[in-house]
N, C-alpha and C positions, 0 to 999 in steps of 0.2 A: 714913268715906266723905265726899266733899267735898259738899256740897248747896249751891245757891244759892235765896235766896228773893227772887221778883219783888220789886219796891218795890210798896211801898202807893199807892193812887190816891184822888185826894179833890174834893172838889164844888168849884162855886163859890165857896160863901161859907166855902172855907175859906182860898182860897189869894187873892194882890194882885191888884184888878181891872187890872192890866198883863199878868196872862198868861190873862186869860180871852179864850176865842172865842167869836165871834158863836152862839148857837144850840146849844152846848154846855154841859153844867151838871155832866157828870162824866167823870171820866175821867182830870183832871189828875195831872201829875205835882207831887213834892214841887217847890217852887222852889227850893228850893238842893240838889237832887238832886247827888252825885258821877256822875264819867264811870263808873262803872263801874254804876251805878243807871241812868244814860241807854242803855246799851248792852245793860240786860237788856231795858228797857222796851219794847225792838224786838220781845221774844217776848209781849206783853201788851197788852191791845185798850186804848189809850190816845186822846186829844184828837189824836197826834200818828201811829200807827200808821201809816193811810193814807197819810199824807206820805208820810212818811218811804220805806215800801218802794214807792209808785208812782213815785218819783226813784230808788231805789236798785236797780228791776230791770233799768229801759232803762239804769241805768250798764251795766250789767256787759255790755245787748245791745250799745249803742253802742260801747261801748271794744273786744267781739269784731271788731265792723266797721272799728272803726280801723284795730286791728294787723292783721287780714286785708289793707286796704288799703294799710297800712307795707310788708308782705310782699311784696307783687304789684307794687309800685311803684319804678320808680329811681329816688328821689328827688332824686339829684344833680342829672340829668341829665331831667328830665321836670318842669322848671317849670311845664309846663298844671297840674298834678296838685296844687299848694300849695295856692291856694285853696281846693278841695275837700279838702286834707289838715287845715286851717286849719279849716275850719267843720267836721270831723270830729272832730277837738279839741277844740272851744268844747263839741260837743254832748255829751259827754264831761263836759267839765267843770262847767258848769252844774248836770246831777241829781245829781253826787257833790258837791256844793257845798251844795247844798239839801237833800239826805240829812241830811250832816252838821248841817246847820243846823237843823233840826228834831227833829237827836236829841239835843243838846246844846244846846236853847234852853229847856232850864228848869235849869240850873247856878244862874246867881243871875241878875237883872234887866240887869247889865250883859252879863252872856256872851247874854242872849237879843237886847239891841240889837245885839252885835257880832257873833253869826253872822246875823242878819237881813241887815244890812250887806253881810256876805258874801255872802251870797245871793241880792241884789240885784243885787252887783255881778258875780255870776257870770253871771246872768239877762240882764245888758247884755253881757256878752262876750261870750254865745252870738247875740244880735244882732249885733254885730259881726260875729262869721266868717259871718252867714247876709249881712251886706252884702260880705261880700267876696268870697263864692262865688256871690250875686246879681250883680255888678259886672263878675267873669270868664265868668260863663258864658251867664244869661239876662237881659241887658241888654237895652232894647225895640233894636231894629233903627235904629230913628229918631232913637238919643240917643248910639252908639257912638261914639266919638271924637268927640265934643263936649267944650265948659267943663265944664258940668256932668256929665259923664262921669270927667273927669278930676279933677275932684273930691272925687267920691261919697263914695271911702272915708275920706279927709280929714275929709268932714261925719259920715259913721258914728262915725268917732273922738268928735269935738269932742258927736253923739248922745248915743254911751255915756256920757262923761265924766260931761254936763249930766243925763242922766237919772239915772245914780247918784249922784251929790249930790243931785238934787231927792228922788228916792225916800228917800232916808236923812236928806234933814231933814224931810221930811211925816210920819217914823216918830214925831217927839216933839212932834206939832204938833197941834192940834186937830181932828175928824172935816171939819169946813170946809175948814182949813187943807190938810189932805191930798188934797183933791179939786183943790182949785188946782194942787195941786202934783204932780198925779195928772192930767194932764187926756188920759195915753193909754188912759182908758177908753172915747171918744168914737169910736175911729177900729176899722176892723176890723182882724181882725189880717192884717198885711203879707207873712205867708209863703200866703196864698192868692191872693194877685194875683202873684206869683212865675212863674209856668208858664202865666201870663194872653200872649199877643200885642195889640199894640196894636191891630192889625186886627179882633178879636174884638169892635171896641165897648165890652170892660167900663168901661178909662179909659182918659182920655189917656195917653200915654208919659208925661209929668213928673208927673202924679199918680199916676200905677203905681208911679215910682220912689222919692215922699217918700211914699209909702203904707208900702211896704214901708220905709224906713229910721225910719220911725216904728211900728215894729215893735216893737223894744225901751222902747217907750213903754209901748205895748200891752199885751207880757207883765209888763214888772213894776208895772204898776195892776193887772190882774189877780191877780197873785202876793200884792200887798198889801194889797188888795180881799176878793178871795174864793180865798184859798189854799187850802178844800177840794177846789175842784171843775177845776181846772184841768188837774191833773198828766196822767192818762191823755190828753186833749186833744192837749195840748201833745206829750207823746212819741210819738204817732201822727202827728201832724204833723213833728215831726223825722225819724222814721223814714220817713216816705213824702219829704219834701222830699231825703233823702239818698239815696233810690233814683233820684228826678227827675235831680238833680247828677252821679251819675255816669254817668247814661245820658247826658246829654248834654252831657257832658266827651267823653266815649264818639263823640258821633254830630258835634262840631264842634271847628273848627280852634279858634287859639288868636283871643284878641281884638287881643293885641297884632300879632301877624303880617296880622290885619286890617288896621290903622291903618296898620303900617307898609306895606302893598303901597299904602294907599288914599293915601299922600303920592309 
């Protein structure tokens, strides 16, 4: 009969202080654990557990909601519907990004920089599709068909790019070093000023909008800050900002048919 036996788990001072966590003293896995050691370790209260399955359940909600939304959708022929197809995607890819990278970050020292990397850089795509379905749908009123309008997502690009290079070289830099290089711990996070009106007071239109595209600042100093405590947060937050998006994709016209009637 076929048996499998967990991998063994070991303390601090047994394993490179490169894969120890803040506040954690047991639990680790072997560091040069094989994939198939990383894949039991999902069934076993590890350093990494947590992770691992609060990104790996909202996959499998988030991806239901995508292909539901694939289904229902003409895609051809229903351009409104990309950018909310687009940030459907991102939010998708991100926690199965970050599964994986937390269950295959104790292989050896270089496979843990290289799915962190990943991870990172998943964490700014999902920023991305939240700028571009920010851009198409809840833009302040005040900045639509503006420079800086036309812009945005251009800057979201050129965001993500800079935030994952800075994020992945602050990863081999000194606790300093990563603060500098880290500095979107300072700002809140840009998906709650989202569904803000400028009229409400909270901020200005142009600070609403570099709030929000300093968003994926946000989340990946947080991710590489304090990666325990974030995950439920965050996917409650995707999950309610995707229900915002489609109700009001739902409830208005397109932006671009905007601009164009307004010339």
């Amino acid at each position: 009969m076929l048996s499998l036996k967990l991998p063994r788990l070991f303390s601090t001072d047994q394993i490179p202080q490169v894969f120890h966590e803040q506040g954690i003293l047991f639990g680790y896995r072997h560091p040069q654990s094989s994939a198939t050691a990383c894949i039991l370790s999902l069934f076993q209260m590890t350093n990494e557990t947590l992770n691992i399955w609060t990104h790996l359940l909202p996959f499998w909600f988030f991806a239901w909601r995508f292909v539901t939304a694939l289904y229902v959708t003409d895609i051809k022929n229903d351009n409104y519907s990309w950018p909310m197809l687009v940030y459907m995607c991102t939010s998708c890819v991100y926690p199965l990004a970050s599964s994986c990278a937390h269950t295959f970050s104790s292989m050896s020292k270089n496979a843990r920089h290289i799915c962190y990397f990943l991870d990172y850089g998943a964490v700014n795509l999902f920023s991305l599709g939240s700028a571009i379905a920010y851009s198409a749908y809840t833009f302040p009123d005040t900045l639509v068909c503006t420079i800086f309008h036309n812009y945005y997502v251009a800057m979201a690009v050129l965001n993500t790019v800079l935030s994952t290079g800075l994020s992945c070289y602050s990863r081999s830099q000194s606790p300093a070093v990563s603060r500098v290089c880290d500095p979107g711990h300072a700002y809140a996070d840009g998906s709650h000023t989202s569904g803000q009106d400028s009229e409400e007071g909270m901020a200005p239109s142009h600070l609403q909008a570099l709030l929000f595209l300093s968003d994926s600042r946000s989340h990946t100093s947080v991710h590489h800050l304090q990666p325990q405590q974030h995950n439920l947060f965050l996917s409650c937050s995707v999950s309610d900002s995707q229900a915002r998006i489609t109700q009001k994709r739902n409830m208005t016209q397109t932006i671009s048919f905007s601009c164009q009637m307004s010339t």
